[in-house]
C-alpha positions as a Markdown table, in Angstrom:
| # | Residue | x | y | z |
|---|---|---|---|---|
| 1 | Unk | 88.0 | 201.4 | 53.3 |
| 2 | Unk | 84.9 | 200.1 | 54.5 |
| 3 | Unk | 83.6 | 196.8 | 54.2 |
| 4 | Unk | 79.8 | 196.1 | 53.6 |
| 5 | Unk | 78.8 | 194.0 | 56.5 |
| 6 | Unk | 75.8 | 191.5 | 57.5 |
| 7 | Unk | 73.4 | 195.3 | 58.3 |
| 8 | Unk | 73.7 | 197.4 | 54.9 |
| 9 | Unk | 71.9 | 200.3 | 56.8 |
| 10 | Unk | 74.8 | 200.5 | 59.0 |
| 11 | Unk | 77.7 | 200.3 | 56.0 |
| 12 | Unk | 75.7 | 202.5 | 54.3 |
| 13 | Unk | 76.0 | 205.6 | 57.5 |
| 14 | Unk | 79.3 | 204.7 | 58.1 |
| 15 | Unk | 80.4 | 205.8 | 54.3 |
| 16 | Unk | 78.0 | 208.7 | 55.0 |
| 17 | Unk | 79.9 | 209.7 | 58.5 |
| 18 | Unk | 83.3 | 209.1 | 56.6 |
| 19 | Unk | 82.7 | 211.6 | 53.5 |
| 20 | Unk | 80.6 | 213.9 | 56.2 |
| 21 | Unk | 83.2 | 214.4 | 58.9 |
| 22 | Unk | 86.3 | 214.5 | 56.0 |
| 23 | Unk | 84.1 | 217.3 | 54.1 |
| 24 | Unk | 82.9 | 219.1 | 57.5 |
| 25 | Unk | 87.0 | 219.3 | 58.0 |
| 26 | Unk | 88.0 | 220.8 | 54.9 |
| 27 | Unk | 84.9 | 223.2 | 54.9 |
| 28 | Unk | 86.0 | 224.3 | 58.3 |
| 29 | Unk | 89.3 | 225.1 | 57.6 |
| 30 | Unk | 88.1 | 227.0 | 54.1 |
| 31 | Unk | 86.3 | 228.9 | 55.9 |
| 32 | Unk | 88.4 | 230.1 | 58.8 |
| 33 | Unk | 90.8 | 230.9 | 55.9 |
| 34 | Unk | 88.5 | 233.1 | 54.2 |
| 35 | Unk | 88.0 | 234.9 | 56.9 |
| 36 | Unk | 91.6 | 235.8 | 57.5 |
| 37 | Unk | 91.9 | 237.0 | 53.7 |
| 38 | Unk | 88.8 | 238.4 | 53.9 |
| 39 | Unk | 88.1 | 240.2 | 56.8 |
| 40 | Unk | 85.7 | 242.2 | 55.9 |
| 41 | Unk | 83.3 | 239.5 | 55.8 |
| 42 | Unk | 83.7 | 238.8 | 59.2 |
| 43 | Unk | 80.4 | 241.2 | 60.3 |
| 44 | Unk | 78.4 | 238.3 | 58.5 |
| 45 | Unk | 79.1 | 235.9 | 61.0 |
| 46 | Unk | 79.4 | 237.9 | 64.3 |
| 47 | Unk | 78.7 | 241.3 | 65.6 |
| 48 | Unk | 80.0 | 244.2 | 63.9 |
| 49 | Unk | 80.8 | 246.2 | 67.1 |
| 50 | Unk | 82.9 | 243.4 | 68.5 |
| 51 | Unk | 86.3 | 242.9 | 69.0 |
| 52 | Unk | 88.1 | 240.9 | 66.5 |
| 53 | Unk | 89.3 | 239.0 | 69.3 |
| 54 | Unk | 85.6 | 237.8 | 70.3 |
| 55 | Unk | 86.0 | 236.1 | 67.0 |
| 56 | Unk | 89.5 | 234.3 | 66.9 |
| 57 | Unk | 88.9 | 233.2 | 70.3 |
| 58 | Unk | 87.1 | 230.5 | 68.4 |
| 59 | Unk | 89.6 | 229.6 | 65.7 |
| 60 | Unk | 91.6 | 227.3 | 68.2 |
| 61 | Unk | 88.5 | 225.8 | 69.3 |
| 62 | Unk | 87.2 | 225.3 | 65.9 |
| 63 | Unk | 90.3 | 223.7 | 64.2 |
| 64 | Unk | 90.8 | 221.4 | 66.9 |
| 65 | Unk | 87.4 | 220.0 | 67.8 |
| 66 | Unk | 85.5 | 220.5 | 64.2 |
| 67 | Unk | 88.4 | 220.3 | 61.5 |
| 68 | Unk | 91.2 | 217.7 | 63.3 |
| 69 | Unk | 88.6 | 215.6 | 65.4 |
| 70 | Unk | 86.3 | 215.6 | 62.4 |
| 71 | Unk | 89.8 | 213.9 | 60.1 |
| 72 | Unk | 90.3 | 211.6 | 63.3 |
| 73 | Unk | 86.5 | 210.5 | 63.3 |
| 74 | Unk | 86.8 | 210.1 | 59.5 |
| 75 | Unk | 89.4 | 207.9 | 59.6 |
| 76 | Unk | 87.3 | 205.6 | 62.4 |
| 77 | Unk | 84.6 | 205.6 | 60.1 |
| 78 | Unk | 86.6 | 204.6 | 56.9 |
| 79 | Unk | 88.2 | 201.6 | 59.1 |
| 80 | Unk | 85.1 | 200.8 | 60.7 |
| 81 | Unk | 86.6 | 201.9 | 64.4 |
| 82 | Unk | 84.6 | 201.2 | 68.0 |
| 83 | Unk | 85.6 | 204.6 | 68.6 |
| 84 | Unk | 83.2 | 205.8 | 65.7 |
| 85 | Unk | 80.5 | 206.4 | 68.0 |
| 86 | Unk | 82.0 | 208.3 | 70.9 |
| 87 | Unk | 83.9 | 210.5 | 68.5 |
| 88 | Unk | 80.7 | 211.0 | 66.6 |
| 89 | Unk | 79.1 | 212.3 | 70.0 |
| 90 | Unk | 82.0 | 214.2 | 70.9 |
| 91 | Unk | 81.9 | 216.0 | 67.7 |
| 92 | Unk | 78.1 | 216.7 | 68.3 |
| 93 | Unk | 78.6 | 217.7 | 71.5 |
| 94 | Unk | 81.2 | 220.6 | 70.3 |
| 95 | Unk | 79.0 | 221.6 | 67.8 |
| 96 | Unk | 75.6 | 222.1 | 69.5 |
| 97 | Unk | 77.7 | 224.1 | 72.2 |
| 98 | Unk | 78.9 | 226.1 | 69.4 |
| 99 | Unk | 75.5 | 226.3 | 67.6 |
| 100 | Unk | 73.8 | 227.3 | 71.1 |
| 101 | Unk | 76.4 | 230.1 | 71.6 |
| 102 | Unk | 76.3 | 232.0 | 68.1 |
| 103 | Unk | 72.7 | 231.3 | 68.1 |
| 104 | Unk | 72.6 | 233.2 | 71.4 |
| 105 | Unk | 74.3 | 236.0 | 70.4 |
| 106 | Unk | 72.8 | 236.7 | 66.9 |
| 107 | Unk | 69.1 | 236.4 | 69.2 |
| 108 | Unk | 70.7 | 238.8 | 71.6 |
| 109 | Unk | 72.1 | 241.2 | 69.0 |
| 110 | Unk | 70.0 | 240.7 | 65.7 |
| 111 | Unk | 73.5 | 239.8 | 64.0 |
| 112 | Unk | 75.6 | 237.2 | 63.0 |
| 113 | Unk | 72.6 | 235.4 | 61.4 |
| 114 | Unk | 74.6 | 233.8 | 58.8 |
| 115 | Unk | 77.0 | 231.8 | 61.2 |
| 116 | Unk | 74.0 | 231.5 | 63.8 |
| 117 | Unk | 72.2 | 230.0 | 60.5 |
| 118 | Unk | 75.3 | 227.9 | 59.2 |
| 119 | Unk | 76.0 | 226.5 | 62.9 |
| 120 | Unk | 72.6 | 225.5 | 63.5 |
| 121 | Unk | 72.1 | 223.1 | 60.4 |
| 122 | Unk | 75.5 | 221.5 | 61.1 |
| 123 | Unk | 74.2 | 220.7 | 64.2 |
| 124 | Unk | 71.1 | 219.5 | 62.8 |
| 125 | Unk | 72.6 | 217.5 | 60.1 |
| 126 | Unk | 75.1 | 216.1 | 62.6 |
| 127 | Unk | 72.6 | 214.7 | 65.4 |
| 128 | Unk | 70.6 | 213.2 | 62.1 |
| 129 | Unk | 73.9 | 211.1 | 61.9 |
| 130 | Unk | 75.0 | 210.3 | 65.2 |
| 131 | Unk | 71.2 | 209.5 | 65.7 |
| 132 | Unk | 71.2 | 207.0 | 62.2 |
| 133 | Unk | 74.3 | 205.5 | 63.1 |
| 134 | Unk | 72.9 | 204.5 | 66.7 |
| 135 | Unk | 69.9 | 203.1 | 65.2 |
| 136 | Unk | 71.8 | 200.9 | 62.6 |
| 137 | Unk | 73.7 | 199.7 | 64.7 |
| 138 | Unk | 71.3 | 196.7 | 65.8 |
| 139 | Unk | 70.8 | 193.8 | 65.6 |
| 140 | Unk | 67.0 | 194.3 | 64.4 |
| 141 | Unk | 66.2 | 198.1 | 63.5 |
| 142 | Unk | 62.5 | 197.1 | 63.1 |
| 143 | Unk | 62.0 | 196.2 | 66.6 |
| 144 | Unk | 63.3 | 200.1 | 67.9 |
| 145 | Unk | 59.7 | 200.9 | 66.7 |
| 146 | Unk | 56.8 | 200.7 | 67.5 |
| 147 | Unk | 54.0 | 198.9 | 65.0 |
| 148 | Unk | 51.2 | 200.8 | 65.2 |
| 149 | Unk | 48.1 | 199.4 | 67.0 |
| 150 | Unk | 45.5 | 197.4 | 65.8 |
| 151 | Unk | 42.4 | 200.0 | 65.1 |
| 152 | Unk | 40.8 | 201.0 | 62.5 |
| 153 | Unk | 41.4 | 202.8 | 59.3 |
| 154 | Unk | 39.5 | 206.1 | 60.7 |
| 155 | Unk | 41.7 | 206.0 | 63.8 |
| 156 | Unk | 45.0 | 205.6 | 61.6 |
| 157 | Unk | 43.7 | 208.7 | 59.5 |
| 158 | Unk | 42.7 | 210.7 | 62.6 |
| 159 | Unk | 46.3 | 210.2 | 63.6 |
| 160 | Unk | 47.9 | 211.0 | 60.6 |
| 161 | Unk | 46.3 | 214.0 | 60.1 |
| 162 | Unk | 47.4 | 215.3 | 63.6 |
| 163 | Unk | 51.0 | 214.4 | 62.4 |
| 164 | Unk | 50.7 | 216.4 | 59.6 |
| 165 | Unk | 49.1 | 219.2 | 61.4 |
| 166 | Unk | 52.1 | 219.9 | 63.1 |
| 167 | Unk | 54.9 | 218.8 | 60.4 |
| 168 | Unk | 53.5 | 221.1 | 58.0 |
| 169 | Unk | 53.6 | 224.5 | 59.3 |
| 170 | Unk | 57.0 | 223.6 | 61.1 |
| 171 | Unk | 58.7 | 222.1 | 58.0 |
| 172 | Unk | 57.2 | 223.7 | 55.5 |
| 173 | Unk | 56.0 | 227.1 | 57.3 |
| 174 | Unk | 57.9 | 228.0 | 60.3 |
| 175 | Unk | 61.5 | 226.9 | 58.7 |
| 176 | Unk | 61.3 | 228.3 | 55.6 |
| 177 | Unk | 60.2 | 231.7 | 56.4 |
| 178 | Unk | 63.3 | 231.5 | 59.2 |
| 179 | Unk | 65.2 | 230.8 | 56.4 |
| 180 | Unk | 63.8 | 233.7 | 54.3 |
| 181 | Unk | 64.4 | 236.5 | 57.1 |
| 182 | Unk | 67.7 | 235.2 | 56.9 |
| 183 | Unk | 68.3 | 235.5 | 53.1 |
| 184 | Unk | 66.5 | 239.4 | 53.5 |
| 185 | Unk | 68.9 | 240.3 | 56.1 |
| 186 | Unk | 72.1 | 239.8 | 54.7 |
| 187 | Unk | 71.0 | 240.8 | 51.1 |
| 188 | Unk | 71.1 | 237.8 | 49.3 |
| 189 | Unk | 69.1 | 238.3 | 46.0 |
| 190 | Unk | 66.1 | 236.5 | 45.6 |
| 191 | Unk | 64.1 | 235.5 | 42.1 |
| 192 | Unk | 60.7 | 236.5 | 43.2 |
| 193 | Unk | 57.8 | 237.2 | 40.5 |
| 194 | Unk | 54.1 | 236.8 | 40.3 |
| 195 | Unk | 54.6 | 233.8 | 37.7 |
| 196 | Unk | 56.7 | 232.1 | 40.3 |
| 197 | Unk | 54.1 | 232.7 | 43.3 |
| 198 | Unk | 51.3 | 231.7 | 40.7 |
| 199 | Unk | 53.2 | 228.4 | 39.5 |
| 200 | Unk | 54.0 | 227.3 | 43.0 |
| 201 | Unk | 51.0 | 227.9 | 44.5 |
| 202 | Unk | 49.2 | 225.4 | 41.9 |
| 203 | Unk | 51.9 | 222.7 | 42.2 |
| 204 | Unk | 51.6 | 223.0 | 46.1 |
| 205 | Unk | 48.1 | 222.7 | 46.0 |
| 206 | Unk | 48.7 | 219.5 | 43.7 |
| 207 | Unk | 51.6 | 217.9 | 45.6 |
| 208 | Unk | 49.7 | 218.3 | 48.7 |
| 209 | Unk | 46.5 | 216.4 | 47.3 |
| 210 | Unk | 49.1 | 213.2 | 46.2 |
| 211 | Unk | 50.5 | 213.2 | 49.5 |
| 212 | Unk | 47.4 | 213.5 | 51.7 |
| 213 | Unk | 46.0 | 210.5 | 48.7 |
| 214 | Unk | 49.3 | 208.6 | 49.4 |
| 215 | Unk | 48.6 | 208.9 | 53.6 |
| 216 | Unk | 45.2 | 207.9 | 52.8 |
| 217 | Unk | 46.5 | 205.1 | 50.9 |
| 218 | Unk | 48.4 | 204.0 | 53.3 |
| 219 | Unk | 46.3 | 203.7 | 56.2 |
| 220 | Unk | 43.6 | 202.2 | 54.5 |
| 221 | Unk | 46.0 | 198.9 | 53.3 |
| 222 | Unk | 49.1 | 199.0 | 55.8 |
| 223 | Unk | 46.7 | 199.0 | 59.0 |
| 224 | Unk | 49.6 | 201.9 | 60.6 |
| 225 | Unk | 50.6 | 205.4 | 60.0 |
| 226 | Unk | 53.3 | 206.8 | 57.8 |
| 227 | Unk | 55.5 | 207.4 | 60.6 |
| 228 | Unk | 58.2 | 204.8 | 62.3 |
| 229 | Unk | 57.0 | 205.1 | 65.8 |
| 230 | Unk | 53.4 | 203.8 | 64.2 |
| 231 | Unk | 54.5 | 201.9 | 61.7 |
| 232 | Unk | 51.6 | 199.8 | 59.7 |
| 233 | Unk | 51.3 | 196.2 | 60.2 |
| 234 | Unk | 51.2 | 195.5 | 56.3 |
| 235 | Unk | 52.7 | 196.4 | 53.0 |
| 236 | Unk | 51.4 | 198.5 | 50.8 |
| 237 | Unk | 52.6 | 198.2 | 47.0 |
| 238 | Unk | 49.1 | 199.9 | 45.3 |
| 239 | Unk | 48.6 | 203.6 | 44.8 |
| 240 | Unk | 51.2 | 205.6 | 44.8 |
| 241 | Unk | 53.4 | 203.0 | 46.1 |
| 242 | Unk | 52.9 | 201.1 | 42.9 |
| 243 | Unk | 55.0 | 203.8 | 40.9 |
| 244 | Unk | 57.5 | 205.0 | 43.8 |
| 245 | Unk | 58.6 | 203.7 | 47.1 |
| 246 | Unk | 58.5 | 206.7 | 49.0 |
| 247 | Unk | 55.8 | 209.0 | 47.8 |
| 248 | Unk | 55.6 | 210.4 | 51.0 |
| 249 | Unk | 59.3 | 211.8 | 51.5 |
| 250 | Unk | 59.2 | 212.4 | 47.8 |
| 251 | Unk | 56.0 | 215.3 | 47.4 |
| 252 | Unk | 57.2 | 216.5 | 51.0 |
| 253 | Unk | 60.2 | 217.5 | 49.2 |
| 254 | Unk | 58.4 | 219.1 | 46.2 |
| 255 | Unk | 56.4 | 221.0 | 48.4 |
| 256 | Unk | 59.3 | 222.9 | 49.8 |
| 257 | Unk | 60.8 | 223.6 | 46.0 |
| 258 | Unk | 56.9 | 225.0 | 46.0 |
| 259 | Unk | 57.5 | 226.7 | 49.0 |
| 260 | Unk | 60.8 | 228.5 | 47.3 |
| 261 | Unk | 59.3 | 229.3 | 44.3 |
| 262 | Unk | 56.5 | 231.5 | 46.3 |
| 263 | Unk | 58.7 | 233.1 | 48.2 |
| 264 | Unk | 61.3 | 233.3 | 45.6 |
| 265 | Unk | 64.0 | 232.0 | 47.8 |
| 266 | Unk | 67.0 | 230.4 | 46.5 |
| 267 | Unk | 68.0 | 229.3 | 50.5 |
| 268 | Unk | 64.7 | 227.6 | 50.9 |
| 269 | Unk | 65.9 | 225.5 | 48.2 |
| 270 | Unk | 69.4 | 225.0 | 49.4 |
| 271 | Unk | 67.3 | 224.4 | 52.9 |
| 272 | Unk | 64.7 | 221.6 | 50.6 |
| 273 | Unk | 68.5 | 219.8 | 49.3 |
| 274 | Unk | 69.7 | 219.7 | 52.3 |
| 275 | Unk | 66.5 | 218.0 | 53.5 |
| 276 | Unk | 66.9 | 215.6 | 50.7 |
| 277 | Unk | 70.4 | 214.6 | 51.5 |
| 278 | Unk | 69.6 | 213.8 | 55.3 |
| 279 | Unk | 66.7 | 211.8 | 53.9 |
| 280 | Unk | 68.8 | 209.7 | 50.9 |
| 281 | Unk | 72.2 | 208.9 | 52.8 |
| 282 | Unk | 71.1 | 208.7 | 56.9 |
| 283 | Unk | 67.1 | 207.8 | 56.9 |
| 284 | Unk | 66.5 | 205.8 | 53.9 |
| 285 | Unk | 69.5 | 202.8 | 54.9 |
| 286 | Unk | 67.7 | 202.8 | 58.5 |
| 287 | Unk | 63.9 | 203.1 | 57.1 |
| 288 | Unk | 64.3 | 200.5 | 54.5 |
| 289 | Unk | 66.6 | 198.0 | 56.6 |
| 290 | Unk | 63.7 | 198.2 | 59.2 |
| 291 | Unk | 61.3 | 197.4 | 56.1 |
| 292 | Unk | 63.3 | 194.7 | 54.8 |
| 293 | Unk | 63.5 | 193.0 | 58.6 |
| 294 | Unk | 59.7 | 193.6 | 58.8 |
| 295 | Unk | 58.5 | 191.8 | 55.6 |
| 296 | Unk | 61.4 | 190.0 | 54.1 |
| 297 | Unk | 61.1 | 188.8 | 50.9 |
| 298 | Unk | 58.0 | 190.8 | 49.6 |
| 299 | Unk | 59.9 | 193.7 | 50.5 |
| 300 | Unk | 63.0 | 192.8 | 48.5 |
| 301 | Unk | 61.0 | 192.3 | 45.8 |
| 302 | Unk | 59.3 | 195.3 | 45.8 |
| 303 | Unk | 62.5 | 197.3 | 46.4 |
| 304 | Unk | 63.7 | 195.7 | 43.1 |
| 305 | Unk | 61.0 | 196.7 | 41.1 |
| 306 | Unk | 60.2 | 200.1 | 42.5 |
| 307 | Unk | 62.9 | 203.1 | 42.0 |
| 308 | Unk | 62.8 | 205.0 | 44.8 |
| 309 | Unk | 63.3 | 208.6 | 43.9 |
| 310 | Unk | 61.9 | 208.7 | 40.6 |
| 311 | Unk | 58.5 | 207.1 | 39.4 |
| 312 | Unk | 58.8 | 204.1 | 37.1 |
| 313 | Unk | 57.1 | 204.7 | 33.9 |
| 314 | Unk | 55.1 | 201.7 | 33.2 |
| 315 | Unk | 53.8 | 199.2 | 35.6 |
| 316 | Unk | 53.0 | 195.5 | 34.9 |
């Protein structure tokens, strides 16, 4: 089993990479399963007017590149292997060509959204952890990125607010309502009501306000941005900070639960979990390794006083 080491961040993705590639396995081979007892259900993942054969053409392919590469790459992880990381970008590789190809095809046909769908967040989730366990695997993850410059507060804002611009109505706009077409077309029953669109409405609008407060926050005391290639030049423990370690990641997440609740989507808030998961087991080791490199002991002290998912409930 694996053996914490002199760079938690990277321990910590190799566990991650482990139980990831062992569960990607058996999920793969479940599912090629079910679709030889259930056949029928095949018209969910690729083009009704097919041939069955279009189909199993990529059983071989998928048991020996996705299922047995991903127990071989397992097993590298759980002893700590050198031959983690090239089996971790050979596994990507295989699934992005996959993910391209079904993508392609349920584009070309308006079909087969589900696997398109399905094949594109492994492929997603699987570059977020060949990509984390790069970046842990350093000497100093601090020094990968950049410390933002030395300007003022209004020019850290300025920034910020162009970041958000765009993360916004990608993350929390142009994916969800992806997601959403997808759950319409294949008929998966939503929960939508006026109540629900009132209730997440108001929270978003609230959420939003503590995480633009926390940015502002956060530009005006760390001298940086909230971002990693800008990263400030200070700590900052008041505000938001003072209750929760990562306001940020945290409200970004409750605004996509808003974001389900209005459009009544139970896959936008499989798609918010999901977002969650990438963010707890592959960016927080890397993010809070860089921190603890950056500022040493006022960090680790911080970090022991301030829970990071959920807000403490007094402060000293």
């Amino acid at each position: 089993m694996i053996i914490q080491n002199d760079r938690p961040a990277h321990a910590s993705i190799e566990r991650t990479a482990a139980w990831y590639c062992l569960g990607q396995s058996v999920l793969t081979l479940v599912w090629w399963g079910w679709l030889v007892v259930f056949p029928e259900h095949r018209a969910f993942f690729w083009p009704e007017d097919w041939p069955p054969l279009s189909l199993n053409a990529f059983c071989l392919a998928d048991i020996l590149f996705i299922a047995m590469l991903g127990f071989i790459v397992s097993a590298f992880a759980f002893q700590q292997s050198p031959f983690l990381r090239p089996g971790l970008w050979l596994m990507l590789g295989a699934i992005g060509y996959a993910s391209a190809y079904t993508i392609s095809v349920a584009i070309g046909t308006g079909q087969g959204l589900l696997g398109a769908t399905c094949m594109g967040m492994a492929t997603i989730g699987f570059a977020h952890l060949t990509l984390a366990e790069m970046l842990a695997d350093r000497d100093r993850v601090s020094d990968l990125f950049r410390t933002a410059s030395n300007a003022t507060a209004g020019r850290h804002r300025l920034a910020t607010l162009g970041q958000i611009s765009l993360m916004w109505p990608t993350i929390l706009g142009l994916f969800p309502w992806a997601v959403w077409q997808l759950e319409q077309s294949i008929g998966i029953p939503g929960f939508y009501s006026l109540a629900g669109r009132i209730v997440g409405v108001v929270l978003f609008g609230m959420v939003s306000v503590v995480n633009l407060g926390t940015a502002w926050t956060l530009t005006s005391y760390g001298a940086g941005t909230p971002f990693p290639y800008d990263k400030t030049r200070e700590l900052v423990v008041s505000g938001a900070y003072g209750w929760i370690r990562n306001p940020m990641a945290v409200t970004g997440l409750l605004q996509g639960v808003c974001v389900g609740l209005m459009l009544g989507s139970p896959l936008v808030l499989v798609y918010v979990m999901c977002g969650a998961a990438i963010w707890q087991f592959l960016v927080r080791p890397v993010e809070e390794q860089m921190m603890e490199e950056q500022f040493g002991a006022s960090y680790f002290a911080y970090k022991a006083e301030v829970n990071c998912w959920f807000p403490r409930l007094f402060r000293q």
